[in-house]
Each structure stands twice: as structure tokens, then as C-alpha cells.
C-alpha positions in Angstrom: 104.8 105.7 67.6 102.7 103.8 70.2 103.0 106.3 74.2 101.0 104.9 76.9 97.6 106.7 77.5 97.4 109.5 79.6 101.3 109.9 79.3 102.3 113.4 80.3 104.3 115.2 77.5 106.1 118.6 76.7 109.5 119.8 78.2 111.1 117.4 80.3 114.1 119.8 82.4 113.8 117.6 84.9 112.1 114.5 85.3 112.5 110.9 87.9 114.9 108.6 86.7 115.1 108.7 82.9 113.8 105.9 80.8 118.0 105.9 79.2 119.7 105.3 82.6 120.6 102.2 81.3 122.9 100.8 83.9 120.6 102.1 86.9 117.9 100.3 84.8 119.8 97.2 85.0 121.0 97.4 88.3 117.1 97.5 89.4 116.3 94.6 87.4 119.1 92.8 89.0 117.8 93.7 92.5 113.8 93.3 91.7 114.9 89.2 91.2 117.1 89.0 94.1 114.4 90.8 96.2 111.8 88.3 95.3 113.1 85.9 97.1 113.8 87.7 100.4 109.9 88.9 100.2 108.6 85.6 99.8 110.9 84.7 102.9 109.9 87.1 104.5 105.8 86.7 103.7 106.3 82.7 104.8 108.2 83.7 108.5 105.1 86.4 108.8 102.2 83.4 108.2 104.1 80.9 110.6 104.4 83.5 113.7 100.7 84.3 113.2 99.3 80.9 112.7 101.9 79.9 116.0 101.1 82.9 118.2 97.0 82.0 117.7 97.4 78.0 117.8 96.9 76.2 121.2 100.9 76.0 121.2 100.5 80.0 121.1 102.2 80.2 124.8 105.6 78.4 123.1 105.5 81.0 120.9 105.5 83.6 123.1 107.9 82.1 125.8 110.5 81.7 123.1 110.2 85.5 122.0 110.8 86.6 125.5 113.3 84.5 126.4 115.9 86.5 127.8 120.2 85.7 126.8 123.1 88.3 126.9 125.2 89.8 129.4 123.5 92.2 131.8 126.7 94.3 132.6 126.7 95.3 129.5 123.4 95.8 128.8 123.0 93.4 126.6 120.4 90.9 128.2 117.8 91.2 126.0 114.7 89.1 125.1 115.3 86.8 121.7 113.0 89.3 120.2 114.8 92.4 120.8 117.9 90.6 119.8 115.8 90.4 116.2 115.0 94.1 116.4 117.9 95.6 117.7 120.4 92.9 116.1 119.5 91.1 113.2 117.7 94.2 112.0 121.1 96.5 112.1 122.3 94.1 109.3 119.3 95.4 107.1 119.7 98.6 107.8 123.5 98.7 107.1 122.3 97.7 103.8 120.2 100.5 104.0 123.1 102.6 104.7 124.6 101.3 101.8 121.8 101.3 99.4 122.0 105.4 100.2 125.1 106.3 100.2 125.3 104.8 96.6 122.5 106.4 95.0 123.8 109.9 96.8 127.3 109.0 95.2 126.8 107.4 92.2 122.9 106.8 91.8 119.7 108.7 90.9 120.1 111.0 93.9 123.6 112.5 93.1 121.4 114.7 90.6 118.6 117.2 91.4 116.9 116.2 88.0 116.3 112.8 89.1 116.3 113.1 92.1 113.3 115.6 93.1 110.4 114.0 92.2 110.9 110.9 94.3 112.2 112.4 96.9 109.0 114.8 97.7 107.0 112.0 97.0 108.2 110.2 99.7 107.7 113.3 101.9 104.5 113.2 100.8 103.9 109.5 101.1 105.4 110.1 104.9 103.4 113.2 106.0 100.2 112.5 104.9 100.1 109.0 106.2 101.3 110.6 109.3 99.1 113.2 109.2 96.0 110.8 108.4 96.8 108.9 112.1 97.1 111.5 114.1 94.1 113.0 113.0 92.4 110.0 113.7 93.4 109.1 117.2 93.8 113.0 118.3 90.8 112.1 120.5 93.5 110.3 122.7 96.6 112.0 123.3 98.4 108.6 124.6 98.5 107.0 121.1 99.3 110.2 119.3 103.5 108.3 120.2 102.8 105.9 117.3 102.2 108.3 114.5 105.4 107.3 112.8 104.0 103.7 112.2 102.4 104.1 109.0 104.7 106.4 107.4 107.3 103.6 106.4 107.5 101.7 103.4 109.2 98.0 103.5 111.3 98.2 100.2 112.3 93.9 100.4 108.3 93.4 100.4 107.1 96.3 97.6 110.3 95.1 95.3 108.7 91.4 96.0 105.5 92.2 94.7 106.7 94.5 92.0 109.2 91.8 90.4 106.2 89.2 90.3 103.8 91.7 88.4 105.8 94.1 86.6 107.5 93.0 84.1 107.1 94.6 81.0 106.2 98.4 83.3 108.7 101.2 82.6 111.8 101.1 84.1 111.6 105.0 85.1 108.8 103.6 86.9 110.7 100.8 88.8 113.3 103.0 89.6 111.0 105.3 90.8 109.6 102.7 93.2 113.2 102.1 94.2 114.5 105.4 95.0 111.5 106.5 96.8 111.6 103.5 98.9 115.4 104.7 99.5 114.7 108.1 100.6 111.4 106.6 102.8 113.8 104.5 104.8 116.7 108.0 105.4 112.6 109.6 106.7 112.1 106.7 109.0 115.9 106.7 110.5 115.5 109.9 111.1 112.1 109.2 113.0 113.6 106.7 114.8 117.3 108.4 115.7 114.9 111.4 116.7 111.7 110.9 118.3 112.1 107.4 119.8 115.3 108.7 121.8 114.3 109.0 125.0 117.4 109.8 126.8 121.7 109.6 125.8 124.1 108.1 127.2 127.4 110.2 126.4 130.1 108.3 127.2 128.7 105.1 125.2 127.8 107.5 122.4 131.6 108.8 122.3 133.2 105.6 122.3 130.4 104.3 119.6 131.6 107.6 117.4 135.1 106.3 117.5 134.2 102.2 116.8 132.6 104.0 113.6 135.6 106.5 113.0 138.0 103.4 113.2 135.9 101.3 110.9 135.3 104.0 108.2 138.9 104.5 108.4 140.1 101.1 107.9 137.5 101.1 104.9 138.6 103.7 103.1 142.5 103.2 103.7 142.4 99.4 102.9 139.6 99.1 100.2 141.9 96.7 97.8 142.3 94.1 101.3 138.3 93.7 102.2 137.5 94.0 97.5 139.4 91.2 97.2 139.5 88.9 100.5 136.2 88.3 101.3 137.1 87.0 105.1 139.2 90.1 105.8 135.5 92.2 106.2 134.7 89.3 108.4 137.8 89.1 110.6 138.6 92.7 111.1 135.5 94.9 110.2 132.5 92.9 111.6 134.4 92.9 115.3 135.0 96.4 115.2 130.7 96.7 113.7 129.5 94.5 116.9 131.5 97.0 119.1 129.9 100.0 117.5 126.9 98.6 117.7 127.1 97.5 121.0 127.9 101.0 122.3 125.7 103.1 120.6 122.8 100.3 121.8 124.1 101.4 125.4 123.9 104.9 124.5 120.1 105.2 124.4 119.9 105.2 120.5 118.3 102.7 118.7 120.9 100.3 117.5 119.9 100.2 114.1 121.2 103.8 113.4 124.6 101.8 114.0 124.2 99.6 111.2 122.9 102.9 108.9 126.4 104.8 110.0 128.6 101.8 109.3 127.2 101.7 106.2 127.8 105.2 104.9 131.4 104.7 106.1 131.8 102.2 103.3 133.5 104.1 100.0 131.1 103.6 97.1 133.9 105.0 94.5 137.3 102.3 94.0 140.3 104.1 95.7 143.4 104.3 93.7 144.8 101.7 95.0 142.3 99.6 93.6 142.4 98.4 90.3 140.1 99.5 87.7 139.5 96.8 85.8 135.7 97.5 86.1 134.9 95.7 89.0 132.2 97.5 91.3 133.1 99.7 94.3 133.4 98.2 98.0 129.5 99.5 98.7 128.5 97.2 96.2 131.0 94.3 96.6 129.5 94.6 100.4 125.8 94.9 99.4 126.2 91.8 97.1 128.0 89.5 99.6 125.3 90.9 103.0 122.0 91.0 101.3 121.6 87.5 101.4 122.2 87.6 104.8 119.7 90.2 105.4 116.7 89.1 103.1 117.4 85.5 103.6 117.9 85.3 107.7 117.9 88.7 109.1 114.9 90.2 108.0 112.9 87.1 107.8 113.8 86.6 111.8 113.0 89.8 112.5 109.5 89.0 110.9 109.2 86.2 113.2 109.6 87.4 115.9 107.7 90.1 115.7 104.6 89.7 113.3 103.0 86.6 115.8 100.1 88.8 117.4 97.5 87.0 119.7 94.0 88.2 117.6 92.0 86.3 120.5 89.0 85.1 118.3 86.1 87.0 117.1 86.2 89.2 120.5 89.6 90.3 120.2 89.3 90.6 116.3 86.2 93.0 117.3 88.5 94.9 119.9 91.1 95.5 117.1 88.7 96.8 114.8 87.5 99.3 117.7 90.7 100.7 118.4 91.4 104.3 116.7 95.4 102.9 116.6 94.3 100.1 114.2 91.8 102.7 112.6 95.1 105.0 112.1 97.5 102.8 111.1 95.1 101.1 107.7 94.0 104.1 106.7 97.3 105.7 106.9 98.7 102.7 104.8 96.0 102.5 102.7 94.7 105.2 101.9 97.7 107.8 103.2 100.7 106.5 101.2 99.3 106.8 97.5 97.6 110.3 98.2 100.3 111.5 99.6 102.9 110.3 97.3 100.3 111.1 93.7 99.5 114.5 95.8 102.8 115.9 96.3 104.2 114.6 93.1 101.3 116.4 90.6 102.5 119.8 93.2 105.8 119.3 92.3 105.6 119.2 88.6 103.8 122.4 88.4 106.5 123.9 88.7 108.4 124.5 85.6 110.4 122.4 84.2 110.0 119.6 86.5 107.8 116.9 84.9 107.2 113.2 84.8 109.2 110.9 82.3 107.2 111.0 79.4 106.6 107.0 79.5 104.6 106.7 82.9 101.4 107.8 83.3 99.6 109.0 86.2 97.8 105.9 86.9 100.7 104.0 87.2 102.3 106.3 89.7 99.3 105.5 91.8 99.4 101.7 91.5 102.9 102.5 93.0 101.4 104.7 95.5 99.4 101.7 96.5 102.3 99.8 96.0 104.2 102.2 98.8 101.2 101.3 101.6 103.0 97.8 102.6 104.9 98.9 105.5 105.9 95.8 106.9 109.4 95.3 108.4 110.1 99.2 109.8 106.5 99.7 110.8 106.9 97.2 113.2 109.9 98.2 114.1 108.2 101.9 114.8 105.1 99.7 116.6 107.8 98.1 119.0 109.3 101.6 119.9 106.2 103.2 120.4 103.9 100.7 122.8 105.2 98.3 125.1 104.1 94.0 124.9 102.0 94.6 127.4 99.8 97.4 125.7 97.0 96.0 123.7 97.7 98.9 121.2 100.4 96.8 120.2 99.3 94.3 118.9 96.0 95.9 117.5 99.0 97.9 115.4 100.7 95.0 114.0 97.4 93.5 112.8 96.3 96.7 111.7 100.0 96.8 109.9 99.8 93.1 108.8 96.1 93.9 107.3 96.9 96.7 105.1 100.0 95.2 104.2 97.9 92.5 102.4 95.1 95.5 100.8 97.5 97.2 99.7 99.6 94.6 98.0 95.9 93.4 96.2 95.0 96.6 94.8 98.1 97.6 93.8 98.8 94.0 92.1 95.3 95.4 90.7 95.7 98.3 89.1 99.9 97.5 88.2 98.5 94.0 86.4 96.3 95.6 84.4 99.4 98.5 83.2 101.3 95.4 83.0 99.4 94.0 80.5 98.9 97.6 78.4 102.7 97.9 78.4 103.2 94.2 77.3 100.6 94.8 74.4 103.0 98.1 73.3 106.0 96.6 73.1 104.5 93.3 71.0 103.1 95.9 68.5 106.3 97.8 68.3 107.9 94.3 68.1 106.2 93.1 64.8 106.5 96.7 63.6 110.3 97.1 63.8 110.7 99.8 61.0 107.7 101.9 62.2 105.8 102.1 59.1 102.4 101.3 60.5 102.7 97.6 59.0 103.4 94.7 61.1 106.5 93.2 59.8 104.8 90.0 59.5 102.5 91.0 56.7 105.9 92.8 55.1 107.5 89.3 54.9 104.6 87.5 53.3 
């Protein structure tokens, strides 16, 4: 029988997502193809903002991001970019909330076999990266307020690169990338629900609490109306979400967390009332009919707006450079994510009975590592809640995001191509070898 090299072996108690989770397996292939296109999206939005913001039309660029529209009363006149941020990136994040509550329910999460080796790794690929930038800018206390930004991992970009490169890698492995990417973004809306608070607003927060009560009830109590009538989510849930979301926005807490909540509301398992007649549960229907919305508009936007960064020439690429943010931020990235998440994952199989699936090899968990340095979409969400547009560490962040975003997609495509390849050469030997004597079948036939 033909393993990988270097693949651990012995007593597998508990391992990551096992190479027979056959559904989960497809499901992630599903998502890995659907992804690609939202990355790509998302990649071409980035490239136009930049080449705008540093063009001699660069003050266009800028006027439009800042242009103000909403109603003041209600705190709602924001800039066009915050509307991105705070708005467009709430439908992402509901996903999120989704995307959670399903593996939690139903997923690779509902079990502690499966689930505990991702899910320190991506403690691991947050605290070290976090870790990594404080250390580096401890020198100035004033910057230590952005040492969240290079602790997040952008799942629609990573899932991009990983659907172009990986075909023929282990789907353990895949599902690996997944769920850790899951369990990064519950780190990062924590972060954001915590530390980048400043102050609460009760009464918006209370009547917030009871748009989301209302909408998880009507969810649960009326799953067969919004499974099978597509416009009924429109006409009576998405009201009652802008509501929510417009309260808890007035509250003080980021609006996002809205979009995270209202997603957990959303039953995974059919109701009885619902027939079984193997159709999906209403987190899924929802995830299938939004995403596109999200990886095809929302999230691409969001990119827009926020990825244009003046550089200002040689000078200002020289000023960047200088600065221990952008220092902090690429070396937490690049470096930070793939130590901390190999690290802690080689510390948690130690212990006994916890190992790796037998088919994925160490070196392949750190092309993933790598893999886990992009840190596009909520890093820059992070950058935005941590320095204002006037502070040059702000946009010395986002280039320092948008650089090791690119590094760490190369040498991750690197070392992932190259176990692409190893794994594509297996399976065509255990192809013309069907019977597993040790002779291709080819020279059996002849």
C-alpha cells in the first residue's frame, strides 16, 4: 500500500476530520468550487481600489469612499465605506454565523475527536501571530490597539487558493483548512465583540436582543414557510435582520456581531413539520441561496472600499516599511500563522490518543499553516477598528496586510503544489494497480 512520506502512524483515538467523513468530504468539495469564484472576485475588487487610490484620479477614489448617506437621527449617516464595513460585511458574517452553527450541530465540531485538533490550532494560529506583533511594536504602546490584525484568517480567499492548487490533497486536509478557518473567524468575533467595544448603549442593545429573539423565533416556528418560499425570508426575515442590525449598530457594538447572532438563530436540523424527504436544513437552504450574495457583491465591496491605500511612491513605500505596525502585521502573517498553528498542533497530539489522520503529513499541515497567513477581509476589518483614516498606521497596515496576503498565498501555493503533485502520483499508481498486487494492471492485461 502506497502512505504519503512522513505520514504519522499508530493509534488514531482521536484525530481531525477523518479521511471517511464522506459527506463532510463532499460538502467541502462543493464549497472549495463555489469559493473560487468569490476569491477571484474578491482578488480583482482589491487590484482596482489599489491601482485607483495611487492613480492621478486617486482623490475620486477617496471622495467616493467618504461620501457620507443615511439618516443622522438614527445614527445611521455613515460614509459609503463604513456602510461596506458595518453593512455589506454583516451579510458575510451571517454566513459566518451559519457556517458555525452547522459544524457545532451537525459538522466536524459536534465531536471532540474531530474537533480538537483544529480548534487549538487555530488558537495557536491566533496567539502567536498575536503575540509576534505585540512584541514587535511593544516599543510604542499606541499601536499595541492593533494586535488583533494579524490574528485572522480570510476563509473566501485561503478556500480560493486551495481549490486552484489542491486537487488531488487529502480531504482530512481540506477539511482541516475549513474548520480551522471556522473556529479562526468565532476568535476574531470574539475580538471584535470584545476589545473594539468601547462603550454600550443599553437601550439599543435591549431592543436589538428582542429584533434577534423575534427573528430566531419566527425561524424555528415557521421553518417549512422560509424552506420552501424563497421570498418569504426576504419579505418577513430580512426587515426584521435590518432592524437588529440597525440597533445593535446604535448600541456601540460592531454591527457585524448582528449578522453572526442572526445566523445562529437559523435551525440547522429540519423541524417536524418539515418534510423529510432529504432535503437540507434551513442553515443550509440559507447558506446556499446568501453566499452568492456575499462572495459575489458583499465581500468584494467591502474589498473595495477598503483595500485602496495611498503607498505615496518610493517615499511613502520607504515610510511603510519603517513602521513597526507594518513590521508586526507581515511577520505575524507570515511567519506567526504557520508556527503557531504546526506549533500547537504537534503539542496537542502528544497527548495520547490524539493524533493526526494517518494520510497528512506534517509538511502539508504547514503549507496550510502558510496557507492560514492571508488574512485579508477581517484583518481589515480589525485595521479599520483599531486606527482611524487619518492615522498613517492605517494604511501602512493594509499594505502590510495586502503584502503578506500575496507571500503567503506564493509559498503556500509552493509547498501545497509540490504535495499536490506527490498525492496525484499515489493515486495514479494505486489506479493502474487496482488489485494491490504490486503489478500495474496494465502489464496484467497484456
Amino acid at each position: 500500500m502506497n502512505t504519503p512520506d512522513n505520514a504519522p502512524h499508530g493509534p488514531t483515538t482521536s484525530q481531525f476530520p477523518r479521511a471517511g467523513s464522506y459527506a463532510e468530504s463532499v460538502r467541502i468539495g462543493e464549497l472549495l468550487r463555489k469559493e473560487t469564484v468569490g476569491g477571484a472576485l474578491l482578488v480583482v475588487m482589491a487590484v482596482i481600489a489599489i491601482v485607483w487610490a495611487n492613480s492621478p484620479w486617486a482623490e475620486s477614489y477617496f471622495w467616493l469612499r467618504d461620501l457620507k448617506l443615511g439618516y443622522e437621527p438614527w445614527h445611521l449617516d455613515l460614509s459609503i465605506g463604513t456602510w461596506a464595513a458595518d453593512g455589506l460585511l454583516a451579510i458575510f458574517f451571517f454566513l459566518v454565523g451559519l457556517e458555525l452553527k452547522r459544524e457545532l450541530v451537525a459538522g466536524d465540531l459536534r465531536r471532540f475527536s474531530t474537533a480538537i485538533v483544529p480548534v487549538v490550532a487555530a488558537a495557536g494560529g491566533v496567539a502567536v501571530p498575536a503575540l509576534i506583533y505585540v512584541a514587535v511594536v511593544a516599543h510604542e504602546p499606541a499601536l499595541l490597539r492593533g494586535w488583533a490584525i494579524p490574528t485572522a484568517t480570510d476563509i473566501a480567499f485561503a478556500v480560493a487558493v486551495l481549490a486552484l492548487i489542491g486537487s488531488h490533497l487529502p480531504s482530512p486536509l481540506r477539511i482541516f483548512l475549513l474548520t480551522l478557518a471556522v473556529v479562526d473567524d468565532l476568535i476574531a468575533i470574539v475580538i471584535i465583540a470584545i476589545f473594539y467595544t468601547e462603550s454600550i448603549q443599553l437601550v439599543p442593545l435591549v431592543l436589538g436582543a428582542l429584533a434577534i429573539l423575534v427573528y430566531g423565533f419566527l425561524a424555528q416556528r415557521y421553518q417549512s414557510l422560509f424552506h420552501l418560499r424563497p421570498a418569504a425570508a426576504w419579505l418577513i426575515l430580512l426587515p426584521l435582520g435590518l432592524v437588529a442590525w440597525a440597533f445593535v449598530h446604535a448600541s456601540g457594538i460592531h454591527a457585524t456581531i448582528a449578522g453572526v447572532v442572526l445566523g445562529f438563530t437559523i435551525p440547522v436540523l429540519r423541524g417536524k413539520e418539515v418534510p423529510d424527504d432529504g432535503a437540507p436544513g434551513l442553515a443550509e437552504v440559507f447558506e446556499h441561496r446568501f453566499r452568492p450574495l456575499s462572495a459575489g457583491f458583499a465581500v468584494p465591496v467591502f474589498a473595495f472600499f477598503s483595500a485602496g491605500v495611498a503607498i505615496g511612491g518610493a517615499e511613502g513605500l520607504a515610510a511603510t516599511i519603517r513602521d513597526p505596525v507594518t513590521v508586526g502585521v507581515l511577520a505575524g502573517l507570515v511567519l506567526g500563522k504557520p508556527i503557531g498553528i504546526v506549533l500547537t498542533t504537534w503539542t496537542i497530539t502528544r497527548i495520547r490518543h490524539i493524533r493526526l489522520d494517518p494520510t497528512v503529513t506534517w509538511i502539508d499541515l504547514f503549507g496550510v499553516g502558510l496557507l492560514a497567513g492571508i488574512g485579508f477581509t477581517v484583518s481589515l476589518l480589525v485595521t479599520e477598528l483599531s486606527f482611524s483614516y487619518t492615522d498613517p498606521h492605517h494604511d501602512h497596515a493594509k499594505t502590510a496586510i495586502l503584502f503578506a496576503s500575496v507571500i503567503a498565498a506564493g509559498l503556500a501555493s509552493i509547498v501545497l503544489i509540490a504535495r499536490n503533485r506527490r498525492y496525484r502520483r499515489i493515486e495514479e499508481e494505486r489506479a493502474v494497480d487496482a488489485d494491490g498486487d504490486g503489478v500495474p494492471d496494465v502489464y496484467e492485461e497484456r
